[in-house]
N, C-alpha and C positions, 0 to 999 in steps of 0.2 A: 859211285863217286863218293868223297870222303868233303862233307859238306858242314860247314857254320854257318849259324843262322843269328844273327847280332839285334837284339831286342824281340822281349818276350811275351810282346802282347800279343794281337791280335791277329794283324798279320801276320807273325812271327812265328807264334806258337799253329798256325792255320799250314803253314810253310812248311815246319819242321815237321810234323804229324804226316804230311801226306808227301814229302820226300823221304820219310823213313817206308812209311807203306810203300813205296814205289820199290824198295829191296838198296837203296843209299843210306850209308851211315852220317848220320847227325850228330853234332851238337849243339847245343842250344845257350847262347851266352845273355846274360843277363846279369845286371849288378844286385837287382834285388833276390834276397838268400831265400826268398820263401817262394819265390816262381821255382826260382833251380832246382830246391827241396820239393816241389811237390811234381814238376816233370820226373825227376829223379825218381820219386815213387811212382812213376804211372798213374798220374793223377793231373786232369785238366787246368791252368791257371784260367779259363777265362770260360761262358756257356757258349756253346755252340753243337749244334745236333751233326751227333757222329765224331766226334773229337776226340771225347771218355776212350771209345774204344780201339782210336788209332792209337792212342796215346801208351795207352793201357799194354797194347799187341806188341807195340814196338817196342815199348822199353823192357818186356820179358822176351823180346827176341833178341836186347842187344844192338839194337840199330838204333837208339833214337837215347843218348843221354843231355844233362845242363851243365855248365859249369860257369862258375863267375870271374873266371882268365881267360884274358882276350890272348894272351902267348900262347897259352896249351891248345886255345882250339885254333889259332893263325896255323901252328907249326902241326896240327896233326889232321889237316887240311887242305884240300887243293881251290876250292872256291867257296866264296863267305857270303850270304846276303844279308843287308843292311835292312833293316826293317824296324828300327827305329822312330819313335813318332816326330811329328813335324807340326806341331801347335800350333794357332794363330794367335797372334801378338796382337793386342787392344787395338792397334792402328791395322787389322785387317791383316796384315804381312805374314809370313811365316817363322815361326821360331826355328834356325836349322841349329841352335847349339847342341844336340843330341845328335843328328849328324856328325858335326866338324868334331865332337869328342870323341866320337868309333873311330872316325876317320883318321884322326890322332894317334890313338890305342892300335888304329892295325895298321896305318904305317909304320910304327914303331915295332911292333913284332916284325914286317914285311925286312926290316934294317937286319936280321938275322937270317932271313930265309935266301936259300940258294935255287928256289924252286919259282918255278912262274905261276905265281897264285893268282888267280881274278875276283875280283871284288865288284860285287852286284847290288845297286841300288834298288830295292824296290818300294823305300819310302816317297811320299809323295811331295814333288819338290817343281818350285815353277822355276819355269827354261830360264836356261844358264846357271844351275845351281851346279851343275856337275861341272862345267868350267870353270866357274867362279869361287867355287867352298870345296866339292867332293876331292877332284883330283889336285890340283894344286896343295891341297892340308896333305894327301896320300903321301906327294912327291917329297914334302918338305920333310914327313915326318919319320920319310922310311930312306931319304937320300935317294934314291933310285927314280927311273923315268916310266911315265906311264905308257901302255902300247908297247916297251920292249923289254922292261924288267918285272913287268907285273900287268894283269889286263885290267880295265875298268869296262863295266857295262851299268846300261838302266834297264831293268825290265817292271815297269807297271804291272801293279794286281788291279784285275777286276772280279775282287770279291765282293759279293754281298751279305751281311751279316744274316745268318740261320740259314745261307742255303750254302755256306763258305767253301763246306769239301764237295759237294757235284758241283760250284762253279770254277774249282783247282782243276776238277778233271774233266772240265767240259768248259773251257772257255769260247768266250767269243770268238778271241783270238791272240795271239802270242804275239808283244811287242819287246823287242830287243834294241837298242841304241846302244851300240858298241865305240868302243875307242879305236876295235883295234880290228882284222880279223879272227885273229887267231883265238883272240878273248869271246869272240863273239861265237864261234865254232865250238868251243867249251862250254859255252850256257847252253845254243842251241841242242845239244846232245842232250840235254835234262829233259828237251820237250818232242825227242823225236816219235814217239808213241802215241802224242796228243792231236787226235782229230781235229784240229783248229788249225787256221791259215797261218805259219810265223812270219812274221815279217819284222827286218832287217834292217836299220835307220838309223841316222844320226843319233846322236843323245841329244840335241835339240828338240828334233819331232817326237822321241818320244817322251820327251819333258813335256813336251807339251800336251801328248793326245788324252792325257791323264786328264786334266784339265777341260779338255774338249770333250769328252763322255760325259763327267761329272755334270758340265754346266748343261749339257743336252738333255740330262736326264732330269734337273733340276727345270730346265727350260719347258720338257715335255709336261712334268707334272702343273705346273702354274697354267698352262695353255689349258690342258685340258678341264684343270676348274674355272678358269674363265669362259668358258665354256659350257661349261656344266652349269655355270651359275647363270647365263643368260638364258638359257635353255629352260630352266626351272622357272624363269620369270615369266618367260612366255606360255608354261604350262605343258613340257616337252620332256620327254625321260632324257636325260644327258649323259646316261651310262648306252642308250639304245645309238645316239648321235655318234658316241664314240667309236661304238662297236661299227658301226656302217662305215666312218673315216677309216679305221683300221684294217678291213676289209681290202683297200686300196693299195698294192704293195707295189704299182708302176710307178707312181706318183707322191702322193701322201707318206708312206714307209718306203723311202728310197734312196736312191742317190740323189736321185733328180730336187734342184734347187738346192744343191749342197757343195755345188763350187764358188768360193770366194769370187768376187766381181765387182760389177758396177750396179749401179740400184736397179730396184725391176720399177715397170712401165706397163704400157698397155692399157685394152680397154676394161678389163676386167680386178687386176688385183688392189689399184690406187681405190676405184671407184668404189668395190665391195666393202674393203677397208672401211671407209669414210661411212657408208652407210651403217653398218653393223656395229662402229664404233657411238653411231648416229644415236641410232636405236638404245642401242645400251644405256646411253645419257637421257634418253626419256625414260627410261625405266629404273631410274637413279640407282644405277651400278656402276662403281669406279673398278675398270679394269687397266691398270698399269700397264701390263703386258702387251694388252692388243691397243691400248693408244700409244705405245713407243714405237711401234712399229715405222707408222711411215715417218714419223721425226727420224728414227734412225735411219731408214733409205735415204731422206732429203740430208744426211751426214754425209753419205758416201758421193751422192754428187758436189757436196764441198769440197769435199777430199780429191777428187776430180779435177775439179776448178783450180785448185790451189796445185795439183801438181803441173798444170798448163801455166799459170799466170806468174808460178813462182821464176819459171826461166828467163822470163824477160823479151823471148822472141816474138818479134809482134807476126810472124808468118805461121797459121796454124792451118793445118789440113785435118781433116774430119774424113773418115774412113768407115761409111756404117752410120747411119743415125737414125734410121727406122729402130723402134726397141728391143728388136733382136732378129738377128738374118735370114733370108726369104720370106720377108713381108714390109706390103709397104706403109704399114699402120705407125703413123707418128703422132698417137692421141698418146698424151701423159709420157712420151718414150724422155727419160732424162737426157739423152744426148741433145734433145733441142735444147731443156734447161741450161744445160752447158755451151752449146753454139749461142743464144739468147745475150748470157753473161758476156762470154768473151766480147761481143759485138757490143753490147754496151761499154766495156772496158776500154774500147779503140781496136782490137786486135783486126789484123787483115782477114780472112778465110778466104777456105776454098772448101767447098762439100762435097762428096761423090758417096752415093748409092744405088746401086741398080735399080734395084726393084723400086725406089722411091721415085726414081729419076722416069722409069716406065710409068710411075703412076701417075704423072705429073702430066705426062704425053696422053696415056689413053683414058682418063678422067677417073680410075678407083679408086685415086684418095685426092683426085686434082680439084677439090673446094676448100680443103683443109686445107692445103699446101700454098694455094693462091689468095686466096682470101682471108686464112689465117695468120698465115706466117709468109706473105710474098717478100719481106726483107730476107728471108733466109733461100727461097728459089731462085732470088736474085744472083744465090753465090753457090747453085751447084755446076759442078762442071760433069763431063761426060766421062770420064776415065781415070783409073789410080793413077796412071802416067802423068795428069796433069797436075792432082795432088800431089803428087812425090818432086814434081819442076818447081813447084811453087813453093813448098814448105816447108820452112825450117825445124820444126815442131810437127808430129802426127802423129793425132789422137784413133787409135783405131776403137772403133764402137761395138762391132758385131762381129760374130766368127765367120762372115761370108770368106768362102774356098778361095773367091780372089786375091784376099788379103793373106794369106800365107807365107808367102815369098817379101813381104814388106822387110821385114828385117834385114833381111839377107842384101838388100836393092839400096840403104841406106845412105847417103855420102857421109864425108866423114862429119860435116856442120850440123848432121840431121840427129834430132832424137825421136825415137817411138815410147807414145802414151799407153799403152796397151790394159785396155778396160773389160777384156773377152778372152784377152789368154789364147791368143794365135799363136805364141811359141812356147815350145817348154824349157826354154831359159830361165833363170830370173834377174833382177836389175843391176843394170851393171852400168857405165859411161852412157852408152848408144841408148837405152834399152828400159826402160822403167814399169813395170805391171802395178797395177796400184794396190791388188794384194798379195807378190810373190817377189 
C-alpha cells in the first residue's frame, strides 16, 4: 500500500519505519526540515532500539522517504495516518490545534483527489474528538462527505518507549473505530499478518479505550507501591507479595471485576478495605489510592439513588438485593443502602429475591433480615409478577436468570433501573443502565 504518515515524532517516525519494513511504501510529512532531512538520509529523528536500522534499510530500498507537502504525499497516496502530538493545556485538557491543522492541510489536498483516500487517527484524543474537530474540519476543508467520498478511521498505538518496534509487531491487540466499512476494510488489511485480536468499533470506544489502558496502567502502578509501601512497614518483601497476586490469572489478572456496575458489597471486600486502610493509619502511611476506594463505591450507590429518585415515581420495585445473585448474604450489599434511602425519602416498595426470600423462611440469613432490617422484610413479596404489578419504576439489583425477560414484560408507564446489566441494550425511553 502507498501510505503517509503526518507527524514526525515518535509515534510517527515508530509507524513509518515498521510499515516501510512490512514491504509498503512511505512517506513521512513533517514541517520541520531537519526531521525530513535526516529521514531522507536514513537517519533516526528520535532514540529508540532498532529504529537506526529500519530506517536506515528502508530508505536505501526506496520504501520509506520525508517530505514537508501535505499535496505531494495526499495525491501519491491512498491512506494517511495522523500521528501528530496532542499536548496538555495548563487546565489538564488537550491541545488538538496540531490535529485540526493536518486536518486542514489534507482536506484541502482531499478537494483535488478523485480517489477514496482514508485518513487514520492515531494520535491520542479524548472521545468525541473525531466528531467534534477530526472529521467535520476533513469535511469542510476538502467539500466532500466523510464515509462516501473519503474514509475516516482511529486506530490507537500501544507503544511503549524502548520496546516500540516488537510492540508494532506484537501487539496486544488491534483497535479500529471506523466511520465507515469500507475505510475500515482498508486499514484492516495493514494488520492482516498480526497475531493480535482486531477488533472493530465505533470511534467512540476506540477514543476511548486509549484512555482506559493508560489509566490502568497508571492505576496498576500506584496500587502496587501502595502496597509495596505497607508491606515494607510491616517488614514483608513487597516485590514477593506482588509476585504471589500476579500468580492469580482467574481473578486478580482477569476480566473478573472489570464490568462497569453498581458498587460491590458483601462480607469480605467493605470489611478488608476498612481494616487494612486501618492498619495503614497506624503505621502513619497516607495511601490515596486505597482510601478512595470505598468513597468511590459509596459514589456509585449515589449515582443509583439519584437515577431512582430523579423520576419522581413514588412506586419502586426492587429486583435482586442480596449483593449479587445465588446468595442470600445482605451484610454491606448496597442495594439495602438504596431500598434504606428510598424509604426514607417516602417512596412506596416492593422487594422480590429468591434466595433472600428462602432465607428469611429457613433461618440462614433469617436474624439479619428480622432483627436487622425487619422494615425492609416487611416489603418483600413472593414473585417478579407481583413487582412488575406494582411498579412504576424497577431497579433490578442482581443478574438472577429470572430477571432476564424483565425488559421485554414492561408496560408502556414502566421504566427499568438496571444495576447488573440483564440486557445488552443500552439507555434509551424504557430502559436506563447506570453505566451503559
Amino acid at each position: 500500500m502507498k501510505i503517509s504518515v503526518f507527524g514526525l515524532g515518535y509515534v510517527g517516525v515508530v509507524s513509518a519505519a515498521c510499515l516501510a519494513a512490512d514491504g509498503h511504501d512511505v512517506i513521512g510529512v513533517d514541517p520541520n526540515a531537519t526531521k525530513v532531512d535526516l529521514i531522507d538520509r536514513g537517519i533516526a529523528p528520535i532514540v529508540e532500539e532498532d529504529i537506526e536500522a529500519l530506517i536506515a534499510s528502508s530508505v536505501a530500498a526506496g520504501r520509506l522517504s520525508a517530505s514537508m507537502s501535505v499535496a505531494d504525499a495526499i495525491h501519491a497516496t491512498e491512506l494517511s495516518l495522523i500521528c501528530v502530538g496532542t499536548p496538555s493545556q495548563l487546565n489538564g485538557n488537550l491541545d488538538l490545534s496540531y490535529v485540526r491543522r493536518v486536518c486542514e492541510q489534507i482536506g484541502e489536498a482531499l478537494r483535488a483527489s478523485s480517489t477514496f483516500h482514508v485518513v487514520v487517527i492515531r494520535s491520542t484524543m479524548l472521545p468525541g474528538s473525531m466528531r467534534t474537530v477530526v472529521i467535520p474540519t476533513l469535511c469542510e476543508a476538502s467539500g466532500k462527505t466523510a464515509g462516501v467520498d473519503f474514509g475516516v478511521c482511529i486506530n490507537p498505538e500501544f507503544l511503549r518507549e524502548g520496546t516500540a518496534i516488537f510492540d508494532y509487531h506484537h501487539p496486544p491487540k488491534t483497535v479500529i473505530g471506523e466511520s465507515d466499512s469500507r475505510a475500515g476494510d482498508v486499514l484492516a488489511s495493514l494488520y492482516a499478518k498480526m497475531a493480535a485480536p482486531l477488533i472493530r468499533t465505533t470511534v467512540e470506544a476506540a477514543e476511548m479505550i486509549k484512555y482506559v489502558d493508560n489509566s490502568w496502567h497508571a492505576l496498576k502502578v500506584a496500587f502496587a507501591n501502595e502496597i509495596g509501601n505497607i508491606s515494607k512497614a510491616v517488614g514483608i518483601d513487597g516485590h514477593e507479595v506482588m509476585s504471589i497476586f500476579c500468580q492469580d490469572t482467574k481473578l486478580n489478572l482477569s476480566p473478573y471485576y472489570l464490568k462497569p456496575g453498581f458498587a460491590f458489597g458483601g462480607s469480605c471486600l467493605p470489611k478488608d478495605l476498612r481494616a487494612l486502610t486501618y492498619h495503614a493509619r497506624g503505621l502513619d502511611l497516607d495511601l490515596p489510592l486505597l482510601n478512595s476506594i470505598l468513597p468511590s463505591n459509596g459514589r456509585q450507590v449515589d449515582r443509583a439513588i439519584k437515577m431512582v429518585t430523579s423520576r419522581k415515581q413514588r412506586r419502586v420495585g426492587i429486583l435482586g438485593f442480596a449483593f449479587k445473585a445465588g446468595t442470600d448474604d445482605l451484610r454491606e450489599s448496597p442495594m439495602v443502602d438504596l431500598i434504606e434511602h428510598l424509604i426514607g425519602k417516602g417512596f412506596e416498595l416492593r422487594l422480590y429475591d429468591k434466595h433472600v426470600n428462602l432465607a428469611a423462611l429457613t433461618g440462614a440469613n433469617k436474624d439479619y433480615i428480622l432483627n436487622h432490617i425487619p422494615h425492609i422484610s416487611r416489603l418483600m413479596v413472593d414473585s417478579v409478577e407481583k413487582v412488575m404489578d406494582f411498579a412504576e419504576t424497577i431497579v433490578v439489583g442482581n443478574k438472577a436468570d429470572e430477571f432476564r425477560d424483565v425488559v421485554g414484560r414492561l408496560r408502556d408507564d414502566q421504566v427499568v433501573i438496571d444495576l447488573a446489566r440483564i440486557s445488552g441494550r443500552t439507555s434509551d425511553r424504557q430502559y436506563q443502565g447506570i453505566c451503559w
